[in-house]
Every structure is written in structure tokens, then in C-alpha cells.
BAVOFI-309886 format. One record per residue (C-alpha): x, y, z; residue in three letters. Coordinates in pm, whole numbers, padded with zeros to 5 digits, always signed. Layout:
BEGIN
XYZAla...
This chain:
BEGIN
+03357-05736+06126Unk+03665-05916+06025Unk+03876-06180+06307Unk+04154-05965+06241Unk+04295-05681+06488Unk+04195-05374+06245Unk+04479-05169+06426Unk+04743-05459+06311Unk+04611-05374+05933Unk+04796-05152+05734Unk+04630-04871+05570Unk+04632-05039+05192Unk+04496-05390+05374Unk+04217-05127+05550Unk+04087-04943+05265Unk+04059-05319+05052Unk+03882-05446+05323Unk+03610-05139+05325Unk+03568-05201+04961Unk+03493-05559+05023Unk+03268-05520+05344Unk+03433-05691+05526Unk+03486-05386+05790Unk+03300-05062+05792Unk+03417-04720+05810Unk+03255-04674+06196Unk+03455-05038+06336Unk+03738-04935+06212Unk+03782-04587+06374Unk+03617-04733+06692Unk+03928-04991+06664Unk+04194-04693+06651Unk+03960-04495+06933Unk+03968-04807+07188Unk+04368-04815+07088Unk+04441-04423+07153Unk+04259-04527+07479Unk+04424-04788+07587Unk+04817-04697+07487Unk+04806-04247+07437Unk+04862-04215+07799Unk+05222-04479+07785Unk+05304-04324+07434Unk+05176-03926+07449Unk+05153-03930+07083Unk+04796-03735+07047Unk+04798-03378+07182Unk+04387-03308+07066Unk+04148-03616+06974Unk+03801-03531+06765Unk+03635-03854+06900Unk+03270-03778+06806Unk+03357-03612+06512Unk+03549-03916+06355Unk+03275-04133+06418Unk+03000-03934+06282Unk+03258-03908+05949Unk+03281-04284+05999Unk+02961-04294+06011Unk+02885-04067+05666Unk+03165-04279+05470Unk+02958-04590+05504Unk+02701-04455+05393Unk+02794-04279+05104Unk+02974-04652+05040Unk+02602-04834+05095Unk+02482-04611+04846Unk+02818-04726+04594Unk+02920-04309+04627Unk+03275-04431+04804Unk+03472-04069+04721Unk+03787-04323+04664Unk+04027-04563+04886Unk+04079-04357+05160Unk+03686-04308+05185Unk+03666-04392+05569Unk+04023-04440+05645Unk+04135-04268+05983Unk+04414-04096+05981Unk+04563-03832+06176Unk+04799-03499+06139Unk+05060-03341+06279Unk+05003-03041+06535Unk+05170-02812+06259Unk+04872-02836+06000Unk+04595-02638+06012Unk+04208-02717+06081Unk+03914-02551+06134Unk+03807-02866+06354Unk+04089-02866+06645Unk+04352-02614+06770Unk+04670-02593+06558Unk+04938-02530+06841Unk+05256-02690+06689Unk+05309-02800+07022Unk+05417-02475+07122Unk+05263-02262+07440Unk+05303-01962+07254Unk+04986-02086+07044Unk+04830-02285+07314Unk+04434-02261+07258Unk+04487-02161+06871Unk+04199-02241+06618Unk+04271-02165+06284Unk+03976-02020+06064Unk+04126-02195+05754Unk+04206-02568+05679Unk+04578-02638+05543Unk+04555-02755+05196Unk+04668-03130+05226Unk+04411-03163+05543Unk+04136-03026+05273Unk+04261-03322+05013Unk+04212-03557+05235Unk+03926-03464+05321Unk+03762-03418+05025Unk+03836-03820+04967Unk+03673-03949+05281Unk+03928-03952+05550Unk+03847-03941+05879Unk+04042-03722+06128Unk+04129-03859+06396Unk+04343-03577+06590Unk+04649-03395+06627Unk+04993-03547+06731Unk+05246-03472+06931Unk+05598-03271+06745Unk+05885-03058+06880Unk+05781-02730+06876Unk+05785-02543+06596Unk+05944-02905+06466Unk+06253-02785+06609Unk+06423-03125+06775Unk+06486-03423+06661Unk+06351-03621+06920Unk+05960-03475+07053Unk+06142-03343+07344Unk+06107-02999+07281Unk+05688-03042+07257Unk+05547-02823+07520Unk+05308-03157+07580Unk+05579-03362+07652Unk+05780-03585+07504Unk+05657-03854+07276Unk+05754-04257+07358Unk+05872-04497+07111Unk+05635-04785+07073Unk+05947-05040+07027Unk+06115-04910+07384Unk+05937-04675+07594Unk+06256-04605+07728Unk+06326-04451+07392Unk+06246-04127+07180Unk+06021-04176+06853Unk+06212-03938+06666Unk+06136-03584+06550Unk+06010-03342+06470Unk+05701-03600+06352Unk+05763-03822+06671Unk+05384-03820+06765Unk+05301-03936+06380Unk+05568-04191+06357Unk+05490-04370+06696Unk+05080-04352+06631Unk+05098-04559+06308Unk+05354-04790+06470Unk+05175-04856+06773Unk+04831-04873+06524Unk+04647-04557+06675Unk+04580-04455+06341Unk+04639-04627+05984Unk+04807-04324+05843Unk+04932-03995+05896Unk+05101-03633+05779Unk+05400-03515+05911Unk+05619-03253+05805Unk+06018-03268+05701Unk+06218-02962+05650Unk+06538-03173+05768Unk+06447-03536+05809Unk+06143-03472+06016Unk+05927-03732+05861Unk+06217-03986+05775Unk+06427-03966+06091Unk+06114-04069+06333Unk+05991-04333+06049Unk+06352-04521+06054Unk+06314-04541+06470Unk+05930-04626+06492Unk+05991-04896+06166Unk+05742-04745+05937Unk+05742-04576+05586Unk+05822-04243+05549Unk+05835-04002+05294Unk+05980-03645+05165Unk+05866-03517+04851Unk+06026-03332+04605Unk+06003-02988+04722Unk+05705-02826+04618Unk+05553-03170+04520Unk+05284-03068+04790Unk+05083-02793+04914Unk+05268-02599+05186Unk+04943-02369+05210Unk+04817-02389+05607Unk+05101-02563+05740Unk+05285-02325+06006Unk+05652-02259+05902Unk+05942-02323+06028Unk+06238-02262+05740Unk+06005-02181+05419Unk+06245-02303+05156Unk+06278-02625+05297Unk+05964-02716+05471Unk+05744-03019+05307Unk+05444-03239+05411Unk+05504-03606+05369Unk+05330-03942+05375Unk+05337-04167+05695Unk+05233-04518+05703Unk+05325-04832+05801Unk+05423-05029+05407Unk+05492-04862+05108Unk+05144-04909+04970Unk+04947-04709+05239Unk+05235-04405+05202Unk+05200-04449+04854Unk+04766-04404+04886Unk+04875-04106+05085Unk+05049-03933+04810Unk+04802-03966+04548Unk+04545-03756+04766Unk+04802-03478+04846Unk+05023-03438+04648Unk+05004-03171+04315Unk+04996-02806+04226Unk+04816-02549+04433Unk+04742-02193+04377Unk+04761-02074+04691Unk+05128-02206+04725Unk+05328-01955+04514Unk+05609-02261+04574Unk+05430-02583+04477Unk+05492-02670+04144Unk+05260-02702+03838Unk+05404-03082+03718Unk+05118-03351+03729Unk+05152-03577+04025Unk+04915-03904+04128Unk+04853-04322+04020Unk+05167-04388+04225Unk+04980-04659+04432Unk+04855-04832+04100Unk+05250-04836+03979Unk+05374-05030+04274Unk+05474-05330+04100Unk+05736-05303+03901Unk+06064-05550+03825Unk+06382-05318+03956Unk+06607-05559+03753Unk+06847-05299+03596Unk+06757-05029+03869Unk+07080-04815+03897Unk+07153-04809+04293Unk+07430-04584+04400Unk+07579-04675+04762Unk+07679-04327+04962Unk+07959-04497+05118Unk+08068-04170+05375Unk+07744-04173+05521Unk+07737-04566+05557Unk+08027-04531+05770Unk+07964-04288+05999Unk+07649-04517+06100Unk+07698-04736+06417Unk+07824-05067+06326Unk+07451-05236+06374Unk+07317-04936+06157Unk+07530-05008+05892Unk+07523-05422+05884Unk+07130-05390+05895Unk+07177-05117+05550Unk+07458-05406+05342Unk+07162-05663+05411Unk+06911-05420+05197Unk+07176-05319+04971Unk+07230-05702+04908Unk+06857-05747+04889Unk+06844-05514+04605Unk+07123-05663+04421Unk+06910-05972+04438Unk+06628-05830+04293Unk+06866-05753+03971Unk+06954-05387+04074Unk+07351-05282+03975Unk+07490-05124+04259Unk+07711-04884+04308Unk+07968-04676+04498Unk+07881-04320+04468Unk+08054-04003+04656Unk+07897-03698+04796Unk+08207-03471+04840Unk+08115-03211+05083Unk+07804-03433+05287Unk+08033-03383+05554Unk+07870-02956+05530Unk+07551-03061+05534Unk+07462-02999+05881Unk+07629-02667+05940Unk+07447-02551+05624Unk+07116-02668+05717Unk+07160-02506+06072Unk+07226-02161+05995Unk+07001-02198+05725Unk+06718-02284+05901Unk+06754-02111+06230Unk+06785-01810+05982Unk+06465-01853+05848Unk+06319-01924+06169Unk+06409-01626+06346Unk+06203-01442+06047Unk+05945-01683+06032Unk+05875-01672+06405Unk+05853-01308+06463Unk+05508-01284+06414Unk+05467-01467+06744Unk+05462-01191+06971Unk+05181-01166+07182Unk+04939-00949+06944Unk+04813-01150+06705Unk+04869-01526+06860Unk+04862-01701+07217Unk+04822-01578+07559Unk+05000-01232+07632Unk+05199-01182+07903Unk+05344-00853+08083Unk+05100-00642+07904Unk+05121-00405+08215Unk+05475-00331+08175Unk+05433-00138+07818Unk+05542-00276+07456Unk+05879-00419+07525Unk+05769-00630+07853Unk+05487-00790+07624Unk+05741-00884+07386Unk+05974-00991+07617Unk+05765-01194+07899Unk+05528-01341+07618Unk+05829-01480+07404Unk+06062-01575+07732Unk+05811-01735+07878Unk+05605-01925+07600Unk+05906-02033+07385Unk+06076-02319+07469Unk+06470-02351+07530Unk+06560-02517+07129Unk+06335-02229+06984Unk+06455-01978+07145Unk+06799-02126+07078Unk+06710-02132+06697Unk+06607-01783+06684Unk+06901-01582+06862Unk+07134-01812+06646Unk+06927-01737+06321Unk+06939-01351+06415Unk+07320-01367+06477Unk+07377-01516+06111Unk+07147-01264+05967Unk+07297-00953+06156Unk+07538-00674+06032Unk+07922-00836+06008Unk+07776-01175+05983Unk+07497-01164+05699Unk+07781-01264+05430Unk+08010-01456+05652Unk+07765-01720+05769Unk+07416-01693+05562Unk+07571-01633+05209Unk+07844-01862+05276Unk+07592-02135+05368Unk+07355-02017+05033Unk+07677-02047+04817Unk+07734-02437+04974Unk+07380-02477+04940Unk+07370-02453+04547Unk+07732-02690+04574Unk+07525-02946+04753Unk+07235-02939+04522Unk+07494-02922+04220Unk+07646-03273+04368Unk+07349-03438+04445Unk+07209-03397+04063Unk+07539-03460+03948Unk+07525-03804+04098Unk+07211-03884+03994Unk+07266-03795+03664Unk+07432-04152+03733Unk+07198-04345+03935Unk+06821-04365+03970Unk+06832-04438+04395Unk+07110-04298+04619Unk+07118-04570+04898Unk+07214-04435+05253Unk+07128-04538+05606Unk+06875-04280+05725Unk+06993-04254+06074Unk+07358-04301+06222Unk+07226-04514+06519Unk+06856-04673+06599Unk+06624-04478+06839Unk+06801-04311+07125Unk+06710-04308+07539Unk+06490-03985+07624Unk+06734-03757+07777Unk+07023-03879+07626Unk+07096-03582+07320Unk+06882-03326+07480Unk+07136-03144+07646Unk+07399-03152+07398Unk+07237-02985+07087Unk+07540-03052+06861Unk+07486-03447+06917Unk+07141-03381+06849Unk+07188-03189+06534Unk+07444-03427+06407Unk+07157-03728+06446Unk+07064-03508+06062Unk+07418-03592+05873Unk+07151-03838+05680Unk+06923-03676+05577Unk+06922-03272+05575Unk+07150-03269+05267Unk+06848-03406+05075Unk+06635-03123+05184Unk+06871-02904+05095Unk+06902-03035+04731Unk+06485-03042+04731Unk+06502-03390+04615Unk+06299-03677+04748Unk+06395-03950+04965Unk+06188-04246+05141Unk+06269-04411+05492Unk+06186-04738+05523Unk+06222-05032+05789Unk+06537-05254+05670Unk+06569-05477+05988Unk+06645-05499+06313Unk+06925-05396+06545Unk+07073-05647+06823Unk+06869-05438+07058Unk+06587-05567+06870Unk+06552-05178+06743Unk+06410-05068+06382Unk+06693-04950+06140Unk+06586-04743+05864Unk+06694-04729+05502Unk+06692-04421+05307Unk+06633-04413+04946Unk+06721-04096+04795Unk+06593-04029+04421Unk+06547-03747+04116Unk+06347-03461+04166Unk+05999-03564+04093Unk+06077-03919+04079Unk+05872-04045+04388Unk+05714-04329+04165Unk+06049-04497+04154Unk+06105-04404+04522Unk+05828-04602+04589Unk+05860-04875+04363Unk+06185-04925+04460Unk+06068-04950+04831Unk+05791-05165+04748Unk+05996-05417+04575Unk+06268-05407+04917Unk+06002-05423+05146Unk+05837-05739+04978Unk+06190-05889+04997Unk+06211-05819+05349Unk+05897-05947+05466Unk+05966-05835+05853Unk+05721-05805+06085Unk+05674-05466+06180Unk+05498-05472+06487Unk+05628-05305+06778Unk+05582-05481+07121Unk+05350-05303+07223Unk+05095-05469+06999Unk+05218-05812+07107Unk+05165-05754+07493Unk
């Protein structure tokens, strides 16, 4: 086994070093298992672990690389997924106690890619339920820790698969954004995150939350590893009437490439709502990009400042549809059954729904309700298309829409829960992307005087990932920071 600390390795330095020998498969997830050991219980990012399992997949991937049979560079690789995808191997609860105990009899289709190219599962991690929150507060295991201040939230709704790459518990994960749910927690653990274009990937097996905006998206710590990640996932599947039929895949092999010329637009409304830190940290990268030969530019968003509201009644209206079928018949515990039809459904979804869901689904029913239907859900369609018009207008333009993806660095636990419209706000970044179905990558761009990550958002054409990631590749080499939390200094 190598000198090096495999949990300091990123997932691209990992899967090179498996090729060469100078790791195996079984060290390597023995590395992450010793890590979830030592730090799980400070940062609460892994709500089911598969232990024995991993290693005897470990164990399989070495040997299918002794005999030169490697099924490709994540052959071996442990990884974990977010407690919204579905496995036969471990309960799928999306941290909620309504499905406490739940064991799917299916495997979601991005779990089944991976898979099928060697990865080892390591468990599930930690989300607000029904990745509804912004911070992992809502998770009815607790609230996840930020590896870079304990003190601090890791984000949400992916906060458990931000802060386990961060803290190295895993080389890689999948987390789901339907509003910045994989970006938001990447820009305050300081790792790579990304949204694809919707219906890029497989939504098949992944429990829903707001169906038109849901996607899975890549989670590791440089642009390389996130960029591995893709290539297994992402493409068309039949079982997705969504996911869409374009070819998708070599993005990690078209890394390196000169962005001299690159077209950069500069959102400057959303620069300056951004904390003064936030947005000093975001005119370094821009600058860094200009030296790299990119032409920037100042581009406007009209109505960003709608993005929110839309996304909120939006969602919640989906939600409240989506989330009906939790009811105490098919799924979870049931509760009141002795006080006839209506006590089940009340006791079991009082009782087993958090606070935020619960807050989701009356306001998602209000929207959707006689008098209100064309007031609040059609009005927010209409804006919808406006926002999607905009964005494409814009990047009819520009190849990469620059924009900080959070206002401020990582929060204190407790300090937004409480006040849901500061909470919801913490999205001004990033939902109007998911609302145009575009992609957009989160990426570390320095440091805050707090000694906080501060994330950069790139935002680019539907189905343009590739420059996405090339674009990040060639800002993250620029960079050079050292992304290791304190955690894995102590």
C-alpha cells in the first residue's frame, strides 16, 4: 500500500492508483471504513453503512483486476449515496420516519450504473427529509456537521454527501438537486458539485420530491473525480419517460482543454446580493478566468429576483402530490389504526412527518386548491417559461454564466431553521437554474476570512456539461487550494 493517506486522495488520484497497484480495491475501502469510524459519530453524515458487503465487493474488484477484467475506473472505487436512492442492499428512508425500516425491492437506475462498473457501496447518507431544507436539519437522523466547522451546517438537502467526501469517508458520492441540493452543500463543504441538464440522468428509483425538477448529480472532491462520476450515470433510460435520448459520456477524457476565448458572462444581481467575503472570493475566480484568456462579461437576468417564489410554490405543489402516497398503507409504520381510516391518516402523517414537510405540503395544497390553482400555480408556470426564456436568451451570448453559488459561506446549526423565509432565500443562486433545466457546477473558489469554503457556480447550455467541466477543471488547476477540511489535519 501506498505512504499516502488514501482518504486524502481524490477519487481520479484513487482509481489511477488501482490501475497501477499501487493500492488495492480492499485497502482502500478499509481506509474510508476506519475513517467513517473514527469521524461519523462528530459529523452524522452516514444514516446505514454495508461494512461487510463493501469489502467482500472490494474484495471481487481486485480480483477481477488480478485477472486484467477491471469493469473500468471506478472498478473498486467506494462511493456512497444519498438516503433518497434506492437499493435492494440497505433501507431507502430519505431520512424520513414515515419510511423508517424501508427496503426497496428495486435498485434506482444510477445505483445499478455504478454498479455495473465496479463501485463499491459504501452506505447511505444523511439529507433533509424528503430533501426538503437546505441545511440537513430537517433529517429525522439528525442534523449533519460541516467538516470545516462543526459548529456549522453542511448544506442541504445532500448535506450527508457533501460533508462525507470532504471529510474523506468516501471518494465519491450521489446526491440529488431539485433546487441547489447538490451545489448549495458542495460550495459549504469545498468540493465539486454538479446538476445536470435535466433529464441528463436516470430519475428511475430515486424517491421524488418535485418531479419536474428533481436530478441526480455528481459529488466529489476535483473536477476529475465528478467528471468519472458522470460518465457512469449519466444517459438515456427507458424506464425514465423524462430522461432524454441525446448521447452522453468521455467527459473525463475531455478535461483538458485551453478556455482562451471561453465566453464568461458575470450575473452581476446575484454577485451582489452575496456577503461581501462571498463576493471578493467570486472577482478572484472571475479574474482567474480572465487569466486563462476567457472574455468576460456583464450579463443580466431580469426577473432572478422571482426565482425563489417560483420555485417554492412550484415545488411544494408537486410535493403535496408526490407525497400522498405516504399514508400509512403502503409505506412505514402505521399509526392510529384503531381509530378507523381518517385517524390512520391523520396520526401516521402528524406524527411521522417532520415540521418543513408538513410545511411543504399544506402550502403546496393551498396553491393547488379551488380560488388559488390560477392565482399562484399558473402564475408561477407562466414565470417559469419567462425564466427559462431569459436564461437561453443569455446564453445564446455566453458559453458559462458566472455566479456565486451561495449568498454567504456555511451557516451555524440553528441559525435559519426557524425562519423558513431566510432559509429559502439561502436558494436565490441557484433554483433559477433548475427551473430553466440547465446545468450548473459548484466548485471551491477560496476561502472566506472565517477560513470558510466559498463556492463558485458555473452555469452553462443545456447539455453542455463537457464545457461545465472543462471550464472548472481549467479554474480549479489555477486555484490550486488545498481542500482539506480540518478535520483531516487534526
Amino acid at each position: 500500500m501506498s505512504d499516502c493517506n488514501a482518504t486524502r486522495w481524490t477519487l481520479h488520484q484513487a482509481s489511477c492508483c488501482l490501475q497501477q497497484g499501487e493500492i488495492s480495491s480492499q485497502e482502500l475501502t478499509q481506509e474510508c471504513l476506519n475513517a467513517i469510524a473514527q469521524h461519523n459519530s462528530q459529523l452524522n453524515c452516514f444514516v446505514a453503512q454495508a461494512d461487510k458487503a463493501a469489502l467482500a465487493a472490494a474484495k471481487q474488484a481486485d480480483e477481477r483486476r488480478a485477472r486484467g477484467k477491471a469493469l473500468g475506473p471506478l472498478d473498486g472505487i467506494p462511493v456512497a449515496l444519498k438516503d433518497m436512492i434506492l437499493t435492494t442492499e440497505l433501507p431507502t428512508t430519505a431520512c424520513s420516519g414515515i419510511l423508517r425500516g424501508y427496503q426497496s425491492p428495486y435498485d434506482a437506475t444510477v445505483w445499478r450504473k455504478l454498479r455495473e462498473q465496479g463501485a463499491v457501496l459504501l452506505g447511505k447518507l444523511n439529507q433533509d427529509e424528503f430533501a426538503m431544507g437546505s441545511s440537513t436539519e430537517t433529517s429525522a437522523y439528525g442534523p449533519c456537521r460541516n467538516p470545516w466547522d462543526l459548529n456549522r451546517c453542511a448544506g442541504g438537502s445532500s448535506g450527508g454527501s457533501a460533508a462525507a467526501v470532504s471529510a474523506g469517508l468516501c471518494l465519491g458520492s450521489l446526491g440529488t438537486d431539485t433546487g441547489g441540493s447538490v451545489r448549495q452543500p458542495a460550495a459549504f463543504c469545498g468540493i465539486v458539485g454538479l446538476r445536470p441538464t435535466y433529464g441528463r440522468v436516470s430519475r428511475f428509483g430515486v424517491v421524488a420530491f418535485a418531479s419536474s425538477l428533481d436530478q441526480v448529480g455528481p459529488m466529489a472532491a476535483d473536477v476529475p473525480g465528478c467528471a468519472l462520476l458522470l460518465d457512469a450515470i449519466a444517459g438515456h433510460d427507458a424506464n425514465d419517460s423524462t430522461s432524454l435520448p441525446n448521447p452522453a459520456g468521455g467527459y473525463a477524457q475531455q478535461l483538458q482543454k485551453d478556455i482562451s476565448g471561453l465566453q464568461v458572462g458575470v450575473a452581476k444581481q446575484l454577485l451582489e446580493q452575496a456577503d461581501d467575503c462571498v463576493r471578493k472570493v467570486i472577482e478572484q475566480a472571475i479574474a482567474s478566468l480572465r487569466s486563462r484568456g476567457a472574455h468576460i462579461q456583464e450579463v443580466v437576468l431580469p426577473d432572478a429576483d422571482l426565482c425563489v417564489a417560483v420555485y417554492y410554490v412550484l415545488t411544494s405543489a408537486e410535493a403535496s402530490s408526490n407525497l400522498s402516497r405516504y399514508d400509512g398503507i403502503r409505506y412505514g409504520p402505521r399509526l392510529g389504526e384503531d381509530e378507523g381510516l381518517q385517524g390512520l391518516y391523520t396520526r401516521t402523517r402528524g406524527e411521522l412527518f417532520g415540521d418543513e414537510v408538513k410545511r411543504r405540503i399544506l402550502l403546496g395544497t393551498y396553491v393547488l386548491s379551488a380560488g388559488y390553482y390560477d392565482a399562484y400555480y399558473v402564475r408561477a408556470q407562466q414565470v417559469r417559461r419567462l425564466l427559462a426564456q431569459q436564461f437561453s436568451k443569455v446564453l445564446q451570448q455566453v458559453d458559462v454564466i458566472v455566479t456565486p453559488t451561495t449568498p454567504s459561506p456555511a451557516f451555524m446549526l440553528g441559525e435559519k431553521i426557524r425562519d423558513p423565509l431566510s432559509m429559502y432565500l439561502n436558494d436565490v443562486c441557484t433554483a433559477g437554474v433548475s427551473l430553466a433545466g440547465v446545468p450548473a457546477l459548484s466548485l471551491n473558489a477560496g476561502f472566506c476570512s472565517k477560513g470558510l469554503p466559498v463556492g463558485v457556480q458555473l452555469i452553462g447550455k443545456p447539455l453542455a456539461e463537457l464545457t461545465l467541466l472543462q471550464t472548472g477543471h481549467a479554474l480549479q488547476q489555477q486555484l490550486a487550494l488545498d481542500n482539506h477540511p480540518p478535520l483531516l489535519k487534526n
